[in-house]
Every structure is written in structure tokens, then in C-alpha cells.
DOTI-253002 format. One line per 5 residues: number of its first residue (from 0); their letters; for each residue x, y, z of C-alpha. Coordinates in steps of 0.05 Angstrom, whole numbers, plus 5000, padded with zeros to 4 digits. Example, Ala and Ser with C-alpha at 12.3 -4.5 7.8 and 13.67 -1.06 7.14 Angstrom:
<atoms>
0 = AS = 5246/4910/5156  5273/4979/5143
</atoms>
This chain:
<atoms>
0 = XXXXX = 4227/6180/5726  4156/6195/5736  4117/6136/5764  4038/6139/5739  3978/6114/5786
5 = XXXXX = 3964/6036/5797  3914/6043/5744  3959/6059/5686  4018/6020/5709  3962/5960/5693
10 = XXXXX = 3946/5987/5635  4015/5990/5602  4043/5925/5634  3986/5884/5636  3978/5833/5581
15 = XXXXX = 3914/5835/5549  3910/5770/5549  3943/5729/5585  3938/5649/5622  3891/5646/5679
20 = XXXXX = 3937/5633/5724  3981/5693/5715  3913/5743/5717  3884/5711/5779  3938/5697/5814
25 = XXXXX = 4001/5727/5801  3973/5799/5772  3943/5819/5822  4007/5817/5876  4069/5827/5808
30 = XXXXX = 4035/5902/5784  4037/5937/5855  4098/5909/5860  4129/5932/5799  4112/5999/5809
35 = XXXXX = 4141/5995/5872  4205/5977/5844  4201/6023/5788  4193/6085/5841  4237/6073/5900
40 = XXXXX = 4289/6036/5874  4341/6018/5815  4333/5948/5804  4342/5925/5737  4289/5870/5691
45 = XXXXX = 4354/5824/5689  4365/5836/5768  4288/5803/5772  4312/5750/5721  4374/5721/5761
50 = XXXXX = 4321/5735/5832  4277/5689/5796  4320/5635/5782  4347/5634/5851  4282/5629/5881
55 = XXXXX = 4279/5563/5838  4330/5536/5855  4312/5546/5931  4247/5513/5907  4288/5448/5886
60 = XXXXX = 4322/5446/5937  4257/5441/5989  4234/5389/5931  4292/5348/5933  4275/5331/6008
65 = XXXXX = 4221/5300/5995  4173/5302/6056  4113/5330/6062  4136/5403/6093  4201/5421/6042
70 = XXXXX = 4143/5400/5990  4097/5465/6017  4158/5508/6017  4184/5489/5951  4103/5491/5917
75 = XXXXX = 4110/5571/5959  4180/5589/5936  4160/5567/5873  4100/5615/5859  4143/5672/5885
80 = XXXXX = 4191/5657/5835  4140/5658/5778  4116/5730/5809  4182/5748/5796  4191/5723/5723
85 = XXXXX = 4128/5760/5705  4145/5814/5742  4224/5830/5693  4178/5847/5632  4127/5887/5668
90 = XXXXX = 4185/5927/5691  4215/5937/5632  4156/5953/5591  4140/6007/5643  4211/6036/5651
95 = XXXXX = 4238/6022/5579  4291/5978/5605  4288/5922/5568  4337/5892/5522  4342/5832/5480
100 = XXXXX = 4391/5797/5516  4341/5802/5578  4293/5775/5529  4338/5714/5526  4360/5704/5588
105 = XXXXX = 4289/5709/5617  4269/5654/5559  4334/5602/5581  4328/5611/5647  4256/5593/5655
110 = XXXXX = 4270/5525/5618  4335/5514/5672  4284/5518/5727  4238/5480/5696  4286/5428/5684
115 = XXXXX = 4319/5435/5758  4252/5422/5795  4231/5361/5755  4288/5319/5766  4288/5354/5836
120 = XXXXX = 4219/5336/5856  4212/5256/5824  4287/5255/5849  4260/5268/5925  4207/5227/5907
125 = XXXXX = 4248/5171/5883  4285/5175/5939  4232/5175/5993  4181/5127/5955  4239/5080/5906
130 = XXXXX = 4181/5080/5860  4212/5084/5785  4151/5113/5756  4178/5181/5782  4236/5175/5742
135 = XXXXX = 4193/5168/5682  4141/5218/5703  4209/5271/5710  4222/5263/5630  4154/5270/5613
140 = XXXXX = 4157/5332/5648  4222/5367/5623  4195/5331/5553  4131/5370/5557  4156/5432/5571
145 = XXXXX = 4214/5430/5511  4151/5409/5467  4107/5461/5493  4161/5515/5474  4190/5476/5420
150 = XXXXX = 4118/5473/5377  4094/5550/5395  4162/5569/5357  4154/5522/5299  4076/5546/5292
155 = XXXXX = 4103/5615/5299  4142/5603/5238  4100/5572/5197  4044/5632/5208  4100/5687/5194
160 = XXXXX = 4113/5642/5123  4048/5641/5103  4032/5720/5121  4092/5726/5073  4071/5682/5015
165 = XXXXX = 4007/5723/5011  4038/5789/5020  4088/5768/4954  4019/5743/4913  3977/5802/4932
170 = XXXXX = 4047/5848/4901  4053/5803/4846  3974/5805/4830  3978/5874/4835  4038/5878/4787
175 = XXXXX = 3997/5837/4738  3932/5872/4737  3972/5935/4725  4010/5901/4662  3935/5905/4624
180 = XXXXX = 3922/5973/4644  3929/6029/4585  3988/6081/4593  3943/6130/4620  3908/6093/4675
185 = XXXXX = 3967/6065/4684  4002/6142/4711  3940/6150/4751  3955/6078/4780  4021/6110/4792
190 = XXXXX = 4013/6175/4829  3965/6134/4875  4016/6082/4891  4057/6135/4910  4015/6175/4951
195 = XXXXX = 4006/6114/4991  4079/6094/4992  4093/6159/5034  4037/6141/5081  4069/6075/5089
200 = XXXXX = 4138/6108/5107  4110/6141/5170  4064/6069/5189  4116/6030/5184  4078/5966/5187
205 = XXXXX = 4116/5910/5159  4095/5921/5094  4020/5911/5089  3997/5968/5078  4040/5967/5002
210 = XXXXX = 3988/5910/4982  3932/5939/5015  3914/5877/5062  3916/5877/5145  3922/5815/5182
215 = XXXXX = 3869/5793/5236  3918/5774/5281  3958/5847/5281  3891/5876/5294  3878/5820/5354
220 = XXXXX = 3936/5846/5385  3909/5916/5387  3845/5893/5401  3823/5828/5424  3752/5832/5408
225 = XXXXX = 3766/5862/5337  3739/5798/5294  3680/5789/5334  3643/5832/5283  3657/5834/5212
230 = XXXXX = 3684/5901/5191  3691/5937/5122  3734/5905/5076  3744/5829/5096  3712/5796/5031
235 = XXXXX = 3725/5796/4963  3801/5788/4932  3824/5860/4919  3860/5839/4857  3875/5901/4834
240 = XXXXX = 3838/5904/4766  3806/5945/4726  3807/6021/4714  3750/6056/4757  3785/6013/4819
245 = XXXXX = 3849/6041/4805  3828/6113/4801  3797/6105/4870  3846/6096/4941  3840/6024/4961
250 = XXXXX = 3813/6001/5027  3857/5957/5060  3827/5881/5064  3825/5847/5127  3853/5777/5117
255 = XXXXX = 3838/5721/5169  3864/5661/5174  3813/5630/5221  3750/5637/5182  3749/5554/5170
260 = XXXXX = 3763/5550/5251  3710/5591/5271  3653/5569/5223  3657/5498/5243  3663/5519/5321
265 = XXXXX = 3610/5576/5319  3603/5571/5400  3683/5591/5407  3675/5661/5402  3623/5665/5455
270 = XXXXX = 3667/5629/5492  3727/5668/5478  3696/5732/5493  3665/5712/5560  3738/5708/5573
275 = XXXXX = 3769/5765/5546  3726/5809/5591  3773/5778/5636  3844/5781/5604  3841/5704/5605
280 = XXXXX = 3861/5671/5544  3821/5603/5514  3881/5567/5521  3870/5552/5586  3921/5503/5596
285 = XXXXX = 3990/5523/5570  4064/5510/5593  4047/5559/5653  3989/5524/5677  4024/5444/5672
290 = XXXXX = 4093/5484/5708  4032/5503/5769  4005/5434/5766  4071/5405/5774  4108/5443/5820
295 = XXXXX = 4050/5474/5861  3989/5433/5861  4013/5368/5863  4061/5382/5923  4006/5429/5963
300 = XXXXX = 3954/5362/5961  4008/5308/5968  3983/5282/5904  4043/5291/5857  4035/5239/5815
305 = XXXXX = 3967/5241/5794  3959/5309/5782  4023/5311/5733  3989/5252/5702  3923/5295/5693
310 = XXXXX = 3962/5362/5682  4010/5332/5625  3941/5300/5593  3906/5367/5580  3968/5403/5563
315 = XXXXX = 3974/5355/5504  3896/5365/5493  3902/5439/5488  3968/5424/5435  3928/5374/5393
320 = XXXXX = 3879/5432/5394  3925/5486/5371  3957/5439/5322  3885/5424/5287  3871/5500/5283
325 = XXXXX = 3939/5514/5246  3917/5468/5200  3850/5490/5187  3887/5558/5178  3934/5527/5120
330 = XXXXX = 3864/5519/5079  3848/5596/5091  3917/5602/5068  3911/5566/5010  3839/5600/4986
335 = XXXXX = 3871/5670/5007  3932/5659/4959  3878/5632/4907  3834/5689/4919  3897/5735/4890
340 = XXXXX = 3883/5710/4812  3960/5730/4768  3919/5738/4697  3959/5719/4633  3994/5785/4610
345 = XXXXX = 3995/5787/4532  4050/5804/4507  4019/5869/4470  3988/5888/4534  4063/5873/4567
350 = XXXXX = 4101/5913/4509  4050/5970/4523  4055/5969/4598  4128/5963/4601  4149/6016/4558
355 = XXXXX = 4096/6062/4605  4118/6039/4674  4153/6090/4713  4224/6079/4726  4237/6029/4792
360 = XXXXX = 4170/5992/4778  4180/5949/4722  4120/5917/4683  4107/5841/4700  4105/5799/4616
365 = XXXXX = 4105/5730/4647  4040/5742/4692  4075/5715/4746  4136/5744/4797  4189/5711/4810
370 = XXXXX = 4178/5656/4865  4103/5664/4859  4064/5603/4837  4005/5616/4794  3966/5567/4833
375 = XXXXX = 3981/5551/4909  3985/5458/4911  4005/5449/4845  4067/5413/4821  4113/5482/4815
380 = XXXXX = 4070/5506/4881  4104/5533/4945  4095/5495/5007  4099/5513/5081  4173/5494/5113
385 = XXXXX = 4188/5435/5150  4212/5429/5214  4280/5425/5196  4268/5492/5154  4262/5453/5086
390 = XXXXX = 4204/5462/5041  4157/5402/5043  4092/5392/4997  4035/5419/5037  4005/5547/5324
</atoms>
């Protein structure tokens, strides 16, 4: 295949944002080195993968001795094993090699070394030292890193439940509104609906576009700057009501669920953009950063136990951080479902609208879809899931 200049090989494997670490140190050597690989040879993302977990086990090994010296060889054969885990998904988003399996095994394998070069390195220490505390300091560091992992998943989730709930109200409002309208607005309401259904067809973007909303954090994606200004569309509920609205296309509302977040921390998105301009993100120290503390830092200065000490501190600083931001982002949730009113259908109105309603889009007589709750907190309210998956009451 056709290899394209250093330039775009940045460009389409490149995060755009991405840990400090990884864009000031591990960037710059990983992209020329992709594209090397990508032109003269045939080496595979999953190749890189296993070559990456070697490398850290050769790491644990130099950590397991202990001294001074295996400690600077470990700290080096560690770093060029993390140049080689970033470097299996830049190849395979430049070569279109990747795979879900690779996905996994890239995903497992970087908690095995983890796990190998903390018991390695308090081990060696252990053994030199016969201190105890780095027997304790090695499960707060394989405990850290599950945690680390462990709560970005469960925050995942709970984000992908809540973009959910409000995609099923903002249907379900829609559904309602449409229940009052007369039989003839109501056809108009229907040729639009399906002039944008076809448009949705060829978007294919999970849906969204069917209620009209977008979701801040798809556009961040895209765009990391794109809340920074307030664009058309992000306020006011677009309930769907009334008939001059109807007639008209709808403009897709911009829903974020950080607006609580950034009005009472005004100076973040200064901060946040100072950063962007270079690919660094604000959490500034994540699992990546603690695993280069640990393994790098502490053995290059001789200093391992303070630094994981101090590393394992801020990591939990950044968490508490992320955790207090998810919930300030339930509250947007909870005014975003409530901004979505379901009006009481009569049942003259829901006679009327069902008897007009197209076949395949049935009227709504209750005022409320199935699974919807009129109001979001009350007793028959949904609730975000546990961490066991369960529903509960209320990164």
C-alpha cells in the first residue's frame, strides 16, 4: 500500500488528545516509526502487541534484581515497551489492520505487565531492602491500576445510559406533542419525519439525528475546541410542539452534559484549551502517567518509594476529580430529561391522532412511552445502574 508523508501519517494516527506523556515523549519517536513499519515491512498491530509485552517482561526481569543498574535498564526497557503499545493502534489505524481481538489483547496484556512489574520491582526491592512496606506499596499499585481501568469503564457506562434515557424522552416527547396535533398538521409532521429519516439512513449516527439532538461529547471528538463557543441550537427544549414548528425542518439541539461543570469552574476551559493547542489532555495524571512514575521515575532517581507514594496520591486526585464531574453531569442529566415535558394527551385529541397516524407510527393516548417516566427522581422514575448493573435510585 501507499505510505503518505510524516505529516499525514500524524494526522490520521495521532490522538487528538492524548496524556502528556504519550505526546511529549513517546509521539514523537512511535509515528516515524510506524510509518516505517507500515512501508518496508509486514508486521502486524498484534505482532507489536506480543513485542510489547516481551519488552515488559525483560523490564521485570532487570526490576527483580534490584540494584541500582538492572533498575536503569528495566525504567529503559520499560518506555520502549510503552512506544510499542502505542505504536499497535497507530499501525492499525493507518493500515486498516486492526481487529477486535487486537483490541483485547492490547487491553489484557497491558494490565499483565502492569501487574508483572509491580510485584517485580517491590519484590527486588523486598529482597534487597527486607522492608515490608514494598509489599504493601506492590498492591496499591496493581490496586490502582485495576481501579483506574475498572472506574473509566463503569463511568463509561453510566454516560452511554444516560445519552440513552434522553434519546427515549426526547422520542417519546416528540410522540406526545404530535398526539395534539390536528390530522392535517399532523401529514405535514409526517412527510417531514420522513424526509429526515432517509437523511438519517446515509448518517448513520446512532440515532440522534431521529430526535433531533447532538451530543457535546460526539462533537468533542471531532473537534476538541467545539464547546468553547456556544453554537446555534444548544438552549431551549425542542419539545416538538406546536404547528408553525412542525411545518419548519428542525435544527438539531446540542445537548451538554457539562454545563453545571463548567459554570462553577469558569477558569477550566482556559485551561483546557491552553492544552489542546498541544494534544495534551487536562487529565494530566491518568493510569499512563502513575505506570511512568512507577516503573520509570522512581527507578531512574533511586527514589521508588516516594515517588509511588506521590504518583498513587494524584492519580486518586485526578479520579476524585472525574468522579465529582460525573456527578455534576447526572444534574444536567436530570434538567435535560426535565427539559423534554410528555403533555397529558386527551383522549379526544388521542382518538383524533390515532386514527390519523400513518401506519408504523402509532399515536401515544397515555402521554407517556413505555419505560419513560413523566418526571426524572420521582417514585416510578428511572435511575442510573449500579455497579453491579442493577438500577439504583439516583467518568
Amino acid at each position: 500500500m501507499d505510505i503518505p508523508p510524516l505529516s499525514e501519517v500524524r494526522r490520521l494516527t495521532e490522538k487528538k488528545r492524548d496524556a502528556w506523556w504519550t505526546v511529549l515523549l513517546v509521539d514523537p519517536v512511535a509515528t516515524p516509526l510506524v510509518r516505517w513499519t507500515a512501508k518496508w515491512t509486514r508486521v502486524t498491530p498484534n505482532q507489536i502487541t506480543w513485542g510489547a509485552l516481551f519488552l515488559g517482561l525483560a523490564a521485570a526481569a532487570c526490576f527483580a534484581r534490584g540494584d541500582w543498574k538492572w533498575l536503569l535498564i528495566g525504567a529503559g526497557l520499560y518506555h520502549l515497551s510503552f512506544i510499542l503499545d502505542c505504536m499497535d493502534g497507530k499501525l492499525a489505524r493507518l493500515t486498516g489492520k486492526g481487529s477486535e481481538f487486537g483490541g483485547w489483547l492490547d487491553y489484557v496484556f497491558d494490565r499483565v505487565r502492569v501487574l508483572i512489574c509491580a510485584v517485580a520491582l517491590m519484590g527486588g526491592q523486598y529482597s534487597r531492602t527486607g522492608e515490608v512496606a514494598y509489599v504493601w506499596l506492590a498492591l496499591v499499585v496493581v490496586f490502582l491500576d485495576a481501579l483506574r481501568y475498572l472506574d473509566a469503564l463503569q463511568i463509561f457506562k453510566v454516560r452511554h445510559s444516560m445519552r440513552k434515557k434522553i434519546r427515549a424522552r426526547a422520542k417519546a416527547s416528540r410522540r406526545a406533542a404530535r398526539a395534539l396535533m390536528t390530522a392535517e398538521e399532523l401529514e405535514r409532521d409526517q412527510e417531514l419525519e420522513q424526509r429526515e429519516r432517509e437523511r438519517e439512513q446515509e448518517r448513520e449516527n446512532d440515532g440522534d439525528e431521529e430526535q433531533g439532538i447532538a451530543f457535546m461529547e460526539d462533537l468533542l471528538r471531532e473537534n476538541p475546541t467545539a464547546d468553547l463557543a456556544d453554537g446555534p441550537g444548544r438552549e431551549g427544549p425542542d419539545t416538538g410542539a406546536g404547528s408553525g414548528e412542525e411545518a419548519r425542518p428542525r435544527e438539531k439541539k446540542v445537548i451538554d452534559l457539562h454545563v453545571e461543570f463548567k459554570s462553577r469552574f469558569p477558569w477550566y476551559g482556559r485551561f483546557r484549551t491552553f492544552l489542546l493547542r498541544h494534544r495534551i489532555r487536562t487529565h494530566l495524571v491518568s493510569g499512563i502517567e502513575f505506570q511512568m512514575a512507577v516503573f520509570i521515575v522512581g527507578p531512574v532517581l533511586g527514589a521508588i518509594m516516594p515517588v509511588t507514594v506521590a504518583a498513587g496520591a494524584l492519580l486518586m486526585v485526578f479520579e476524585l476529580a472525574i468522579i465529582y464531574k460525573l456527578l455534576l453531569s447526572t444534574r444536567d442529566f436530570e434538567r435535560t430529561l426535565a427539559s423534554y415535558p410528555i403533555p397529558e394527551v386527551p383522549e379526544t385529541a388521542s382518538e383524533t391522532a390515532s386514527g390519523a397516524t400513518a401506519p408504523g407510527t402509532p399515536g401515544t393516548a397515555s402521554g407517556t412511552a413505555p419505560g419513560i417516566p413523566a418526571q426524572p427522581g420521582g417514585p416510578d422514575g428511572e435511575s442510573l445502574p449500579s455497579r453491579d448493573g442493577t438500577a439504583v435510585g439516583g467518568r
